[in-house]
PDB file with SEQRES, HELIX, SHEET and CRYST1 records, atoms N, CA, C and O in Angstrom:
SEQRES   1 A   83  UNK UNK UNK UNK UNK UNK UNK UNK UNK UNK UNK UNK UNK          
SEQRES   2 A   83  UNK UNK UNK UNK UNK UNK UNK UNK UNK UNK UNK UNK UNK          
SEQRES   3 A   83  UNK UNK UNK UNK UNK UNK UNK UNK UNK UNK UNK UNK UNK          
SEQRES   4 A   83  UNK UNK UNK UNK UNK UNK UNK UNK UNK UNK UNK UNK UNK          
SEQRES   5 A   83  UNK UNK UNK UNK UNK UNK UNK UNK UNK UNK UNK UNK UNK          
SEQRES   6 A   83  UNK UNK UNK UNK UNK UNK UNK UNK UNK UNK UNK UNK UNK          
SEQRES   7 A   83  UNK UNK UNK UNK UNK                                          
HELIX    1 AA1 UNK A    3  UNK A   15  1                                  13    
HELIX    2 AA2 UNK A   32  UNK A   36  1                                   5    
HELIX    3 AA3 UNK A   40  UNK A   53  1                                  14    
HELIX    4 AA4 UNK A   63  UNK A   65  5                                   3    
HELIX    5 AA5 UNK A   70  UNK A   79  1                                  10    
CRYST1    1.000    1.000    1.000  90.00  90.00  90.00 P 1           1          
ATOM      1  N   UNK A   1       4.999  36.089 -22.112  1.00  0.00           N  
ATOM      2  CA  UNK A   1       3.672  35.997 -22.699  1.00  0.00           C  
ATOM      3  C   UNK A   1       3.669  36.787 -24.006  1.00  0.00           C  
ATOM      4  O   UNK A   1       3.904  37.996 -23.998  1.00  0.00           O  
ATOM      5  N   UNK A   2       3.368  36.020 -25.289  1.00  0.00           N  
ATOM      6  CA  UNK A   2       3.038  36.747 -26.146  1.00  0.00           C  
ATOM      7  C   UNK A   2       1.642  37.343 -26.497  1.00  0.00           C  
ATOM      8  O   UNK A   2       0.657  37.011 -25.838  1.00  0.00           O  
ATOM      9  N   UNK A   3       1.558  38.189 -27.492  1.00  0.00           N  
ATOM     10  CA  UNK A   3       0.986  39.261 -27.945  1.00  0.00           C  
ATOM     11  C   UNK A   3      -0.651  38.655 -28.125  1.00  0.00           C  
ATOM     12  O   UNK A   3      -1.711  38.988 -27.595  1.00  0.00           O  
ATOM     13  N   UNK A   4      -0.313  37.665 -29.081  1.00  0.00           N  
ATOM     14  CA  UNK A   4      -1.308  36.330 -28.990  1.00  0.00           C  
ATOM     15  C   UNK A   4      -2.143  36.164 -27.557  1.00  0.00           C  
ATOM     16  O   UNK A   4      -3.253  36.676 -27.406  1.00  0.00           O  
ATOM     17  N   UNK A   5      -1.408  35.307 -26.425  1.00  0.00           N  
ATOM     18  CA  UNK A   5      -1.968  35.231 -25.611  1.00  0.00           C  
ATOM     19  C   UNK A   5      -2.764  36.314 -24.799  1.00  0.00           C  
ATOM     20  O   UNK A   5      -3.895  36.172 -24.334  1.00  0.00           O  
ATOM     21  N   UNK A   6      -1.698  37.782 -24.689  1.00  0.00           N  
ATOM     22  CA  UNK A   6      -2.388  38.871 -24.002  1.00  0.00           C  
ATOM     23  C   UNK A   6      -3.829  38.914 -24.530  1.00  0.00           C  
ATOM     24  O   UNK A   6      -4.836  38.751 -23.840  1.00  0.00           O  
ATOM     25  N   UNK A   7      -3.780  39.191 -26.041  1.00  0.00           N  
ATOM     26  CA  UNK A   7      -5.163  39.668 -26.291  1.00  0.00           C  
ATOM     27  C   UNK A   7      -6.035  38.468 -26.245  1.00  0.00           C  
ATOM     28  O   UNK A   7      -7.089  38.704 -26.834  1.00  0.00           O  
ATOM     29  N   UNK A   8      -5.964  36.927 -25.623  1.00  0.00           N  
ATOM     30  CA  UNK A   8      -7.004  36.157 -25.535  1.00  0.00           C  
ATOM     31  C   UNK A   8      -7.270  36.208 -24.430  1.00  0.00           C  
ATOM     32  O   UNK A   8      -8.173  35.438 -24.101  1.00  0.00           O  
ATOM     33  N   UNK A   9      -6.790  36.907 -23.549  1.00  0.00           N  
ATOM     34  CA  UNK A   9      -6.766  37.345 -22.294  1.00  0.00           C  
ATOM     35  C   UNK A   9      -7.409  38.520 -22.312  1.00  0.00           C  
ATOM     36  O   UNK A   9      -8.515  38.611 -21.778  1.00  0.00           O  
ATOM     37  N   UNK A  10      -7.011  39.238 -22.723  1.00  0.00           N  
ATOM     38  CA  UNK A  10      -8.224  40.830 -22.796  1.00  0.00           C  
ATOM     39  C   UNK A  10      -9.343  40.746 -23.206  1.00  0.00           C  
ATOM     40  O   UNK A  10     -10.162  41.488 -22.663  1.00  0.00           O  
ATOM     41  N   UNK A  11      -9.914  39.660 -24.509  1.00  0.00           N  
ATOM     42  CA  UNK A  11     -10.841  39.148 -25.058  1.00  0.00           C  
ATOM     43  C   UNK A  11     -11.758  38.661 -23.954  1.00  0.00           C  
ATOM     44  O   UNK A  11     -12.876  39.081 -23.659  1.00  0.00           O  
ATOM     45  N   UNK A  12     -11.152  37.828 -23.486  1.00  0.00           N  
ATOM     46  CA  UNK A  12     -12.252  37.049 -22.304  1.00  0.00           C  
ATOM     47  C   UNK A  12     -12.439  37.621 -21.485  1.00  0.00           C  
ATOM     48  O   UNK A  12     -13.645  37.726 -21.264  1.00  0.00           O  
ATOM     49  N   UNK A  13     -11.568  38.328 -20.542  1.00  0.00           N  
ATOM     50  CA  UNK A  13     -11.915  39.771 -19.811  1.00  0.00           C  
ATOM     51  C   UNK A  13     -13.228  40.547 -20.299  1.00  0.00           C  
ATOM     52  O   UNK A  13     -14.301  40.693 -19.714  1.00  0.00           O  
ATOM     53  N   UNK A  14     -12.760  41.049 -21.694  1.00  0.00           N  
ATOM     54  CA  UNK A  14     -14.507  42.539 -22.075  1.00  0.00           C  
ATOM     55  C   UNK A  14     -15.147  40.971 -22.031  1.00  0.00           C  
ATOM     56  O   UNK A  14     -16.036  41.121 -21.193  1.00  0.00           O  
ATOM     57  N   UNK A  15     -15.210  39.454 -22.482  1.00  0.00           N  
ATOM     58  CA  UNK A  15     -16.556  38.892 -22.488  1.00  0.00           C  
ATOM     59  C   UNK A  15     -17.209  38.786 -21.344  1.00  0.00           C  
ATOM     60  O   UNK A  15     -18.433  38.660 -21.304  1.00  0.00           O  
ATOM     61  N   UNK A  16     -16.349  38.832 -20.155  1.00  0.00           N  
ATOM     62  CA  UNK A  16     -16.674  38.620 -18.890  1.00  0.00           C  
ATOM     63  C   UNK A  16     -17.257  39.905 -18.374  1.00  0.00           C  
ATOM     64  O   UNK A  16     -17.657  39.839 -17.212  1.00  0.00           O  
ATOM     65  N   UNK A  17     -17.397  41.112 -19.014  1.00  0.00           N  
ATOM     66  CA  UNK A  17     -17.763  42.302 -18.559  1.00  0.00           C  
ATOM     67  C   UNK A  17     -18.967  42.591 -19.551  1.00  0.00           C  
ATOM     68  O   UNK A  17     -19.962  43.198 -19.155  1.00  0.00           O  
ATOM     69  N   UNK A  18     -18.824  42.074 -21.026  1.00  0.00           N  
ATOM     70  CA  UNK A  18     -19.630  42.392 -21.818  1.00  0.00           C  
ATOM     71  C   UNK A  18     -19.935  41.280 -22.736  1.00  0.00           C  
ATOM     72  O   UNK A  18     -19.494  41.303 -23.885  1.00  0.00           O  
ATOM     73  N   UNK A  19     -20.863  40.039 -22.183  1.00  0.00           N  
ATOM     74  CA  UNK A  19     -20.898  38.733 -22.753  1.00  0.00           C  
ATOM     75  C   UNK A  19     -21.867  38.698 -24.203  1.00  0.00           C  
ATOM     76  O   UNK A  19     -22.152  37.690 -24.850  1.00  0.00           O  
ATOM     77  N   UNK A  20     -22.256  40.067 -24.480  1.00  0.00           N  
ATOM     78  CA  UNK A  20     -22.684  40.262 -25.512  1.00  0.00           C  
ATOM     79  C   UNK A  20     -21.902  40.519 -27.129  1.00  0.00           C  
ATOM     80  O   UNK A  20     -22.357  40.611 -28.269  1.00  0.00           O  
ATOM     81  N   UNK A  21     -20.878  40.561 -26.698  1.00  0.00           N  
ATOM     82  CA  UNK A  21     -19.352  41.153 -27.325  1.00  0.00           C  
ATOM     83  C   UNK A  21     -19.143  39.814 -28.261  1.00  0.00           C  
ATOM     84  O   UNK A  21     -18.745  38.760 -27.764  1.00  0.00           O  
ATOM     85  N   UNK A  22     -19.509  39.976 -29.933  1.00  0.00           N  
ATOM     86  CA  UNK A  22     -18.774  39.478 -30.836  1.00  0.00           C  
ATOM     87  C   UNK A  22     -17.070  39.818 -30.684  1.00  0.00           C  
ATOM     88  O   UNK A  22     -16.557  40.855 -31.107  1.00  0.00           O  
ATOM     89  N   UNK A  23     -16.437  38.878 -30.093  1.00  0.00           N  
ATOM     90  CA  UNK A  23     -14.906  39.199 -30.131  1.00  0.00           C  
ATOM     91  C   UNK A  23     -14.196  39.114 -31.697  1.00  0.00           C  
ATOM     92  O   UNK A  23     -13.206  39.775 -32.013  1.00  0.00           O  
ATOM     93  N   UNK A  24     -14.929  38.138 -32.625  1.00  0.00           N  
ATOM     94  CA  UNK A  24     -13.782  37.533 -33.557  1.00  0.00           C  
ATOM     95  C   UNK A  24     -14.532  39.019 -34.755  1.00  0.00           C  
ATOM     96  O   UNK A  24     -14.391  38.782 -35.955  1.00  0.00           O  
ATOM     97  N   UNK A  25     -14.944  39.808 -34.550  1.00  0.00           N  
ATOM     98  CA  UNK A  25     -15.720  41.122 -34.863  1.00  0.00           C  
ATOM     99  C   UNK A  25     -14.888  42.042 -34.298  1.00  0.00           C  
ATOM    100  O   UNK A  25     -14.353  42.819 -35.089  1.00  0.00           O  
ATOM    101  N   UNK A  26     -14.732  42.116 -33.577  1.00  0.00           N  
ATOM    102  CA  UNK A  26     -13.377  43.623 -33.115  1.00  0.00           C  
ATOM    103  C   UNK A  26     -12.443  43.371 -34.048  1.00  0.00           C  
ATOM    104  O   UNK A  26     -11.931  42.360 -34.529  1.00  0.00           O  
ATOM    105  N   UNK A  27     -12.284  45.280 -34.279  1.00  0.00           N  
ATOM    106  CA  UNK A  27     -10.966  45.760 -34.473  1.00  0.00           C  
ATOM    107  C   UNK A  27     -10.168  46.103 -33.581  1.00  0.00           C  
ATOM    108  O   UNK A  27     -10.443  46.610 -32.493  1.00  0.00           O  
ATOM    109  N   UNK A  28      -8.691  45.720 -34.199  1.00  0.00           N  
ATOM    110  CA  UNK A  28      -7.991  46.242 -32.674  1.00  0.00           C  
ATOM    111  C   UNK A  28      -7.536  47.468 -33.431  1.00  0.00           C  
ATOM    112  O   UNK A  28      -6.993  48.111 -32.532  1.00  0.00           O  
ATOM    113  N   UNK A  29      -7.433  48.132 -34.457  1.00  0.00           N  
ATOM    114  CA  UNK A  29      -7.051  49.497 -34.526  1.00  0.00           C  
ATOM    115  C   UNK A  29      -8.348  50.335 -34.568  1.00  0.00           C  
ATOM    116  O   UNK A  29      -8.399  51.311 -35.317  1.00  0.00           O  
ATOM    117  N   UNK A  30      -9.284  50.029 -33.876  1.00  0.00           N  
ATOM    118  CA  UNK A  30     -10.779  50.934 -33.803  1.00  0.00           C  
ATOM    119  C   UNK A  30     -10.706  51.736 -32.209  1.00  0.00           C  
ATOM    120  O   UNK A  30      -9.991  51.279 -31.317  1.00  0.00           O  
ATOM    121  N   UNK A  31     -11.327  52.645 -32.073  1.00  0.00           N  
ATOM    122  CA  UNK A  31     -11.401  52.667 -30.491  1.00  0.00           C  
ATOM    123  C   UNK A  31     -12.148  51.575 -29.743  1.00  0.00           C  
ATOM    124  O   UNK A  31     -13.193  51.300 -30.333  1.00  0.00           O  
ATOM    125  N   UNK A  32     -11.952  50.835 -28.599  1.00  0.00           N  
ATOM    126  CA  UNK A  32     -12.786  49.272 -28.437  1.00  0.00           C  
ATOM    127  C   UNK A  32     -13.809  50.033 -27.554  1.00  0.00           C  
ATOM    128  O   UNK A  32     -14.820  49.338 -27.454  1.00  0.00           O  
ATOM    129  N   UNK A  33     -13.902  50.960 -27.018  1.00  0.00           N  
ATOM    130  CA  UNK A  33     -14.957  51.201 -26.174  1.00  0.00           C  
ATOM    131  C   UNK A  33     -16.146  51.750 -27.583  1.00  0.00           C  
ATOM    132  O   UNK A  33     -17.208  51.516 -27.005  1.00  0.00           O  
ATOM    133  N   UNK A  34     -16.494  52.211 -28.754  1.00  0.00           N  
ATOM    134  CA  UNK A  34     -17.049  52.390 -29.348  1.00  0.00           C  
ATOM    135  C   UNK A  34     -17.514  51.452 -30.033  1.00  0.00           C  
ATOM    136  O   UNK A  34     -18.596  51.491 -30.618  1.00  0.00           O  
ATOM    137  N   UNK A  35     -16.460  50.189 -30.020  1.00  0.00           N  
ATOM    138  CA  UNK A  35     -16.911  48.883 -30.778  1.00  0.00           C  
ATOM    139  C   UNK A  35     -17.954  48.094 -29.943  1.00  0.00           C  
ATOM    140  O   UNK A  35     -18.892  47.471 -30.441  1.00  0.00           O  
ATOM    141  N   UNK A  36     -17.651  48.203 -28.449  1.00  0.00           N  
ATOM    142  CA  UNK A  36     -18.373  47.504 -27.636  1.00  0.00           C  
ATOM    143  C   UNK A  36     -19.384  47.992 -26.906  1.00  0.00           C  
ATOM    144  O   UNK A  36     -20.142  47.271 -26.257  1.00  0.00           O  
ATOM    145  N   UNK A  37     -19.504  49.925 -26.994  1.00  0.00           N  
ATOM    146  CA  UNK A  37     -20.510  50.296 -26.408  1.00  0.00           C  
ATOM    147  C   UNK A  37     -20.362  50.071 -24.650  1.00  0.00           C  
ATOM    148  O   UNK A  37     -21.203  49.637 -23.863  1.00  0.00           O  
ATOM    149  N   UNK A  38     -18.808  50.597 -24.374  1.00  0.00           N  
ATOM    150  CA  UNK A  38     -18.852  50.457 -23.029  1.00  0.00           C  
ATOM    151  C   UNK A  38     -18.994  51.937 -22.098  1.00  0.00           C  
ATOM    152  O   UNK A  38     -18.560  53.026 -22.474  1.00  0.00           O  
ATOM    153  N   UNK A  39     -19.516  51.744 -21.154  1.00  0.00           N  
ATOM    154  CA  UNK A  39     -19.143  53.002 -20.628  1.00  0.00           C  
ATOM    155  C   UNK A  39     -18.642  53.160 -19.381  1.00  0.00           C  
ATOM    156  O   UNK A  39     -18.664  52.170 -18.650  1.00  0.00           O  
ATOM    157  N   UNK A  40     -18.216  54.125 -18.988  1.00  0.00           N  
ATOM    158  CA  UNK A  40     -16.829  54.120 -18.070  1.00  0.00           C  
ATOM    159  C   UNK A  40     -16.733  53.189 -16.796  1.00  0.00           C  
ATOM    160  O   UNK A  40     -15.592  52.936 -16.410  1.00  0.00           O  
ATOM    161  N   UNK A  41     -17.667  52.715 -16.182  1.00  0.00           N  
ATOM    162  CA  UNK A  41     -17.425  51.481 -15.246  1.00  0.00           C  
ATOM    163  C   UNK A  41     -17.215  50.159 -16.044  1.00  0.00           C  
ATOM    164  O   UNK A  41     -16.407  49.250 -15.855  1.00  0.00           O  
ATOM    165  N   UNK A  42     -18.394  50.353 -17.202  1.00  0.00           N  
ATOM    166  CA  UNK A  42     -17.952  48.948 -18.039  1.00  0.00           C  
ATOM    167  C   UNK A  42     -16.138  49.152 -18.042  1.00  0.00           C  
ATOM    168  O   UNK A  42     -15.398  48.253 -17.640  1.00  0.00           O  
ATOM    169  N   UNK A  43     -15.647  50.425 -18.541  1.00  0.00           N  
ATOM    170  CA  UNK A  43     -14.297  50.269 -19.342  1.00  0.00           C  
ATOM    171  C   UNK A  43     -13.445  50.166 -17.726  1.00  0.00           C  
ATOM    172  O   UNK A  43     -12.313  49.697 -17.610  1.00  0.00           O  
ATOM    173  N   UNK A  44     -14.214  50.673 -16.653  1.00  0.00           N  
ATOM    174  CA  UNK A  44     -13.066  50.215 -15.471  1.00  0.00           C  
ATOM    175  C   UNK A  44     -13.141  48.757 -15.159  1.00  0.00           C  
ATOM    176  O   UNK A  44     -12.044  48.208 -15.057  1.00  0.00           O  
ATOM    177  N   UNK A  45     -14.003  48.149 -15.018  1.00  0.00           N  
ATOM    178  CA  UNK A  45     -13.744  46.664 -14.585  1.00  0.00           C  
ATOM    179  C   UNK A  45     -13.171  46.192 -15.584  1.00  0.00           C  
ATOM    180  O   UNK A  45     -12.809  45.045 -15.318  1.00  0.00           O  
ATOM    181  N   UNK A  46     -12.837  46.555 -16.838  1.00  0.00           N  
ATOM    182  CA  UNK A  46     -12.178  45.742 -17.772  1.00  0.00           C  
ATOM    183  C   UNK A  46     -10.969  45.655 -17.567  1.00  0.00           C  
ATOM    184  O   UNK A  46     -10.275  44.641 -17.645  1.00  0.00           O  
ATOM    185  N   UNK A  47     -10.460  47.387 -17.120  1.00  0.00           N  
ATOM    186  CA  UNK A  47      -9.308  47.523 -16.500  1.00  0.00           C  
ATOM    187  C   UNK A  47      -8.727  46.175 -15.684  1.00  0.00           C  
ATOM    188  O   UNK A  47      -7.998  45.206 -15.892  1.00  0.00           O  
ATOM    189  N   UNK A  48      -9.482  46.724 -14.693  1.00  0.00           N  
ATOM    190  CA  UNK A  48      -9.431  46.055 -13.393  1.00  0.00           C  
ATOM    191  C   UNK A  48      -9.126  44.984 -13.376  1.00  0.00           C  
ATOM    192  O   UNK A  48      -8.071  44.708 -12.805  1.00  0.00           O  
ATOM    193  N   UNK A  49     -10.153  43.608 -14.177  1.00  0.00           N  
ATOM    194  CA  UNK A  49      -9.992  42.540 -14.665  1.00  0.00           C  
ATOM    195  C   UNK A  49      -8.596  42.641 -15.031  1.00  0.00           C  
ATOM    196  O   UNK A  49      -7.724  42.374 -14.204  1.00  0.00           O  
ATOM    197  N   UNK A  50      -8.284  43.054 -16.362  1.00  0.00           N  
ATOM    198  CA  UNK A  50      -6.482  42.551 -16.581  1.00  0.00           C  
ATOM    199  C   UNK A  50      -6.048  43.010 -15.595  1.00  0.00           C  
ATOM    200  O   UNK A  50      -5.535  41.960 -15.207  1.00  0.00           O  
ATOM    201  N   UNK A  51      -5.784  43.771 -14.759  1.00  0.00           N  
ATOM    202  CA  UNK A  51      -4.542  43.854 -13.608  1.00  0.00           C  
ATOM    203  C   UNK A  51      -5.115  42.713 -12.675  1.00  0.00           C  
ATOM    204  O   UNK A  51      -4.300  42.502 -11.777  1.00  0.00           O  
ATOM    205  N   UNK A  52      -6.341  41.824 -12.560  1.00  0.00           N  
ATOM    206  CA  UNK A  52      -6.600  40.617 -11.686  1.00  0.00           C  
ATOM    207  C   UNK A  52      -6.172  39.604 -12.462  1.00  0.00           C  
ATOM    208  O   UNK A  52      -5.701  38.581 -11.966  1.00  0.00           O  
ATOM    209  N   UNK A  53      -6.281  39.768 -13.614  1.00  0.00           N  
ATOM    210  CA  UNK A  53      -5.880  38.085 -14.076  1.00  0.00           C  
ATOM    211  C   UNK A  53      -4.356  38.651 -14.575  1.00  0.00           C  
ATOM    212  O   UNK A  53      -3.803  37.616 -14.946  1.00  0.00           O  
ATOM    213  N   UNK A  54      -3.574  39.563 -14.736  1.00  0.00           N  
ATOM    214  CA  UNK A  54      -2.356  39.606 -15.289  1.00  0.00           C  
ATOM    215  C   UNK A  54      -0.935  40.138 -14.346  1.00  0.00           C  
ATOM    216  O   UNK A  54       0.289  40.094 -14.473  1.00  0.00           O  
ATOM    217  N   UNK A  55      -2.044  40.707 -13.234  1.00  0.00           N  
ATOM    218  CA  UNK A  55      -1.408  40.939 -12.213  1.00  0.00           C  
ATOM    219  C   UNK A  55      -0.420  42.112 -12.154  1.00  0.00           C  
ATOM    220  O   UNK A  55       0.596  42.144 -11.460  1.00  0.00           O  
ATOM    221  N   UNK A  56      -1.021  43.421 -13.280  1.00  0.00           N  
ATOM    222  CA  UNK A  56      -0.207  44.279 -13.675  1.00  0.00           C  
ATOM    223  C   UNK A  56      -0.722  45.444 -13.221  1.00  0.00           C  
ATOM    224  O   UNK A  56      -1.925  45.663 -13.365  1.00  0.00           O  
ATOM    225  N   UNK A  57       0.029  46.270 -12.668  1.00  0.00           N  
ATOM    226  CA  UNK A  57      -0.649  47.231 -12.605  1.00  0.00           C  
ATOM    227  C   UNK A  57      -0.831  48.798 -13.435  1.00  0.00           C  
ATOM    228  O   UNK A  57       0.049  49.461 -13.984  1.00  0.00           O  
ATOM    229  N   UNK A  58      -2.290  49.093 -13.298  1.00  0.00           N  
ATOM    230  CA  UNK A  58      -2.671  49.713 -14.790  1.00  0.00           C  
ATOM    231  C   UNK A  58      -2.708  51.016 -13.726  1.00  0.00           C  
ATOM    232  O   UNK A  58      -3.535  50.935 -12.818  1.00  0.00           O  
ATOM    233  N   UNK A  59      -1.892  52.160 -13.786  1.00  0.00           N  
ATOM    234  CA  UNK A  59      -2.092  53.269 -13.518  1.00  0.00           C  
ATOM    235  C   UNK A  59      -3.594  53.973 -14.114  1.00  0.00           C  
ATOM    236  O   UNK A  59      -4.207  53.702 -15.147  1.00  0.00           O  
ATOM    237  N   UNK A  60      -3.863  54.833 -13.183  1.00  0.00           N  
ATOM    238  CA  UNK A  60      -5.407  55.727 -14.131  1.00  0.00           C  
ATOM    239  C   UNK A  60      -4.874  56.641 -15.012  1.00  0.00           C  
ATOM    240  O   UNK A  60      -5.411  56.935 -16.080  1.00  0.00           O  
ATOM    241  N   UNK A  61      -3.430  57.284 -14.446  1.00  0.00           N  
ATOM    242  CA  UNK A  61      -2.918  58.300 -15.433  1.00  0.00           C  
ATOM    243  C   UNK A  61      -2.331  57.387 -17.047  1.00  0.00           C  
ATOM    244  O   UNK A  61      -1.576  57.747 -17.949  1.00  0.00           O  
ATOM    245  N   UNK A  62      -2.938  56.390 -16.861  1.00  0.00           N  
ATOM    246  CA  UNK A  62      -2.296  55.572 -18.550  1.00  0.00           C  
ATOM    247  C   UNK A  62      -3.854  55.245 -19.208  1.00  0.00           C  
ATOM    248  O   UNK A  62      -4.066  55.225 -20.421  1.00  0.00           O  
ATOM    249  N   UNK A  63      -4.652  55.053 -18.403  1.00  0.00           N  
ATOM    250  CA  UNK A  63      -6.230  55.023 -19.087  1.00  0.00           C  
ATOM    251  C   UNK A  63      -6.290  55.666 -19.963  1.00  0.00           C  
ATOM    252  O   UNK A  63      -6.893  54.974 -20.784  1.00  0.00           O  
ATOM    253  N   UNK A  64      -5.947  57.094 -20.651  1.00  0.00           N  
ATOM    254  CA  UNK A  64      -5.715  57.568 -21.628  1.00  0.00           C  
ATOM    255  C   UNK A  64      -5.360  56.927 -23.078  1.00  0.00           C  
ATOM    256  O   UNK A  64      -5.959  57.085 -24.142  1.00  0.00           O  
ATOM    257  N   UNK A  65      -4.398  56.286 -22.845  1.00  0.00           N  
ATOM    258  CA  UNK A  65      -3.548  55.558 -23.573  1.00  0.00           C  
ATOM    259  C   UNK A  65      -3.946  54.694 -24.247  1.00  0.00           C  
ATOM    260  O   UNK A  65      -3.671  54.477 -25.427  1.00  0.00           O  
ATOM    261  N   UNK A  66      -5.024  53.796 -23.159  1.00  0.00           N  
ATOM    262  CA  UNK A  66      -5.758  52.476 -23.675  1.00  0.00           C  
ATOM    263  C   UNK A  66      -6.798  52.605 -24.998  1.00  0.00           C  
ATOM    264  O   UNK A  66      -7.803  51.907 -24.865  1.00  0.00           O  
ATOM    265  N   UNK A  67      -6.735  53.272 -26.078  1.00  0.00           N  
ATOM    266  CA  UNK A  67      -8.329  53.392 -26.504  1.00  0.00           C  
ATOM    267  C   UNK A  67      -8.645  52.416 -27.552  1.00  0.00           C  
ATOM    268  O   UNK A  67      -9.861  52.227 -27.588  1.00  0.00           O  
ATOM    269  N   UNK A  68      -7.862  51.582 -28.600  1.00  0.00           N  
ATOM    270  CA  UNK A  68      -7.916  50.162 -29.230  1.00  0.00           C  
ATOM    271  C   UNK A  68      -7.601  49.179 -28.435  1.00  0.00           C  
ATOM    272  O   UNK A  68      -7.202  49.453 -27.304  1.00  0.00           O  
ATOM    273  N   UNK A  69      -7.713  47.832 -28.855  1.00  0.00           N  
ATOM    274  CA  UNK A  69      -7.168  46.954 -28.801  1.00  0.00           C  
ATOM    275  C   UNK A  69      -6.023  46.324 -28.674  1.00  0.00           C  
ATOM    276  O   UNK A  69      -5.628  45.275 -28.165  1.00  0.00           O  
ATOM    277  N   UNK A  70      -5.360  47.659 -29.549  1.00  0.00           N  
ATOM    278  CA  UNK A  70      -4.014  46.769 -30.192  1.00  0.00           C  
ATOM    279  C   UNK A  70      -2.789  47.638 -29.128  1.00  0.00           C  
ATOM    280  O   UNK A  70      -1.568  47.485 -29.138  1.00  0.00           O  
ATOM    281  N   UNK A  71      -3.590  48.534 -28.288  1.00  0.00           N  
ATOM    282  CA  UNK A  71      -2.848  49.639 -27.226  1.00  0.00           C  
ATOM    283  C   UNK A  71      -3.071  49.180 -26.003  1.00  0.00           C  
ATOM    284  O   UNK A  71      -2.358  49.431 -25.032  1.00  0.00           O  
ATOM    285  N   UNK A  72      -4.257  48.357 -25.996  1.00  0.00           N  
ATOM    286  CA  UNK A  72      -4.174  47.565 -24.806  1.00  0.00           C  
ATOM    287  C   UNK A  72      -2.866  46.362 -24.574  1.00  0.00           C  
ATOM    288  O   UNK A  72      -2.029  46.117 -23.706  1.00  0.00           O  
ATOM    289  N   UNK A  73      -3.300  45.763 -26.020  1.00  0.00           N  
ATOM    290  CA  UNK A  73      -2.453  44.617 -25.808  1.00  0.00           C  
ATOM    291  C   UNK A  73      -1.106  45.050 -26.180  1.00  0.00           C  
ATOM    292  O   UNK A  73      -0.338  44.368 -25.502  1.00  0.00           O  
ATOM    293  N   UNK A  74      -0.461  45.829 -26.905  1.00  0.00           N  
ATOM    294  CA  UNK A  74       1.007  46.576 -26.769  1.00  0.00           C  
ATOM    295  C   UNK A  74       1.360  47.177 -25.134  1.00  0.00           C  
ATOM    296  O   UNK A  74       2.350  46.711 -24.570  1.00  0.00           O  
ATOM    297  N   UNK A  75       0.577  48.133 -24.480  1.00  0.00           N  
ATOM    298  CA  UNK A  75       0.994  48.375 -23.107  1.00  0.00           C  
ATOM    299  C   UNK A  75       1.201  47.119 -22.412  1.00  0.00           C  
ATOM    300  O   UNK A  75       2.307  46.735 -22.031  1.00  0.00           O  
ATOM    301  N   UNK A  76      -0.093  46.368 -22.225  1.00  0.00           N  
ATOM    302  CA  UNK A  76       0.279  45.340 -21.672  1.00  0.00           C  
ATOM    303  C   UNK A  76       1.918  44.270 -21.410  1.00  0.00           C  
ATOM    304  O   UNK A  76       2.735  44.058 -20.513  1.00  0.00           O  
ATOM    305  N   UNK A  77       1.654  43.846 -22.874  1.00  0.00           N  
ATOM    306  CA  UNK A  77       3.114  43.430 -23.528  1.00  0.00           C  
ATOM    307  C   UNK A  77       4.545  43.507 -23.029  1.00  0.00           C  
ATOM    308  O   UNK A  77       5.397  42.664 -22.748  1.00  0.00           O  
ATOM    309  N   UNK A  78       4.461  45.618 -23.018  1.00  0.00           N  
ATOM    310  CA  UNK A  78       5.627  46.156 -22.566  1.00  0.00           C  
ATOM    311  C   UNK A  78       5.680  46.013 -20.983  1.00  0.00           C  
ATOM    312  O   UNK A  78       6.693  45.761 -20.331  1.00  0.00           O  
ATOM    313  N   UNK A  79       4.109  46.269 -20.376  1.00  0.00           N  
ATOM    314  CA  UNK A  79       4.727  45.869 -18.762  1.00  0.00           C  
ATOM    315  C   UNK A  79       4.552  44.711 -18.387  1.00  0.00           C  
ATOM    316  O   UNK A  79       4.457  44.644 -17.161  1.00  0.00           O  
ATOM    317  N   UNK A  80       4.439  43.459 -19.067  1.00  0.00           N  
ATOM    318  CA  UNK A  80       5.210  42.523 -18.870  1.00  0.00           C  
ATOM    319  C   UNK A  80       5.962  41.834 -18.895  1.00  0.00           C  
ATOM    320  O   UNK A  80       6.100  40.726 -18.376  1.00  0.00           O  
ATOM    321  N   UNK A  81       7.155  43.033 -20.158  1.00  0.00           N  
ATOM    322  CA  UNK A  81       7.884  42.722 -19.906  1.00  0.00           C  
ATOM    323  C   UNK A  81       8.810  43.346 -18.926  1.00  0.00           C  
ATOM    324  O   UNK A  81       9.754  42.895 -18.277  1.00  0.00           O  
ATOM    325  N   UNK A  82       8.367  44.290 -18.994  1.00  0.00           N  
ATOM    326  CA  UNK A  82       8.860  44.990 -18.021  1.00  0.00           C  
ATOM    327  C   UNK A  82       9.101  44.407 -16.377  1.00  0.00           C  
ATOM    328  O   UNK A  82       9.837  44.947 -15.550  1.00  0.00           O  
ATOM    329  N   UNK A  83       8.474  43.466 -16.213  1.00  0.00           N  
ATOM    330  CA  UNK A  83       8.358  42.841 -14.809  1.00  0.00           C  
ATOM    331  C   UNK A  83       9.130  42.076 -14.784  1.00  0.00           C  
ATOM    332  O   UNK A  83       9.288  41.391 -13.773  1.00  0.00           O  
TER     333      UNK A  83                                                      
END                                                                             
């Protein structure tokens, strides 16, 4: 899966959590929880969501990690390829 696809996949995920969410309006080098005004259950089911539709699993000790776009969809990336 490329990089492309992940993030149309993460995209529809926050829309599915936050259907208010101009997507083609995000930055992915911004923090996305400030772009979207999420707060921490919003930002866990988002989680959650990609490890349901990607089937990956997102440690809490890496939640840290996640805070753009472009760190979502790079972690992602790497643990799939990793799999």
């Amino acid at each position: 899966m490329n990089d492309a696809e992940i993030r149309t996949i993460a995209l529809s995920t926050l829309k599915s959590i936050a259907p208010e969410v101009e997507t083609d309006e995000l930055r992915g080098d911004r923090p996305l929880r400030n772009q979207v005004d999420l707060d921490s259950m919003d930002w866990l089911n988002f989680l959650l969501g990609l490890h349901e539709k990607l089937k990956v699993d997102i440690p809490e000790a890496d939640y840290a990690r996640l805070i753009t776009l472009d760190d979502v969809v790079n972690y992602l990336q790497k643990k799939l390829g990793a799999g």
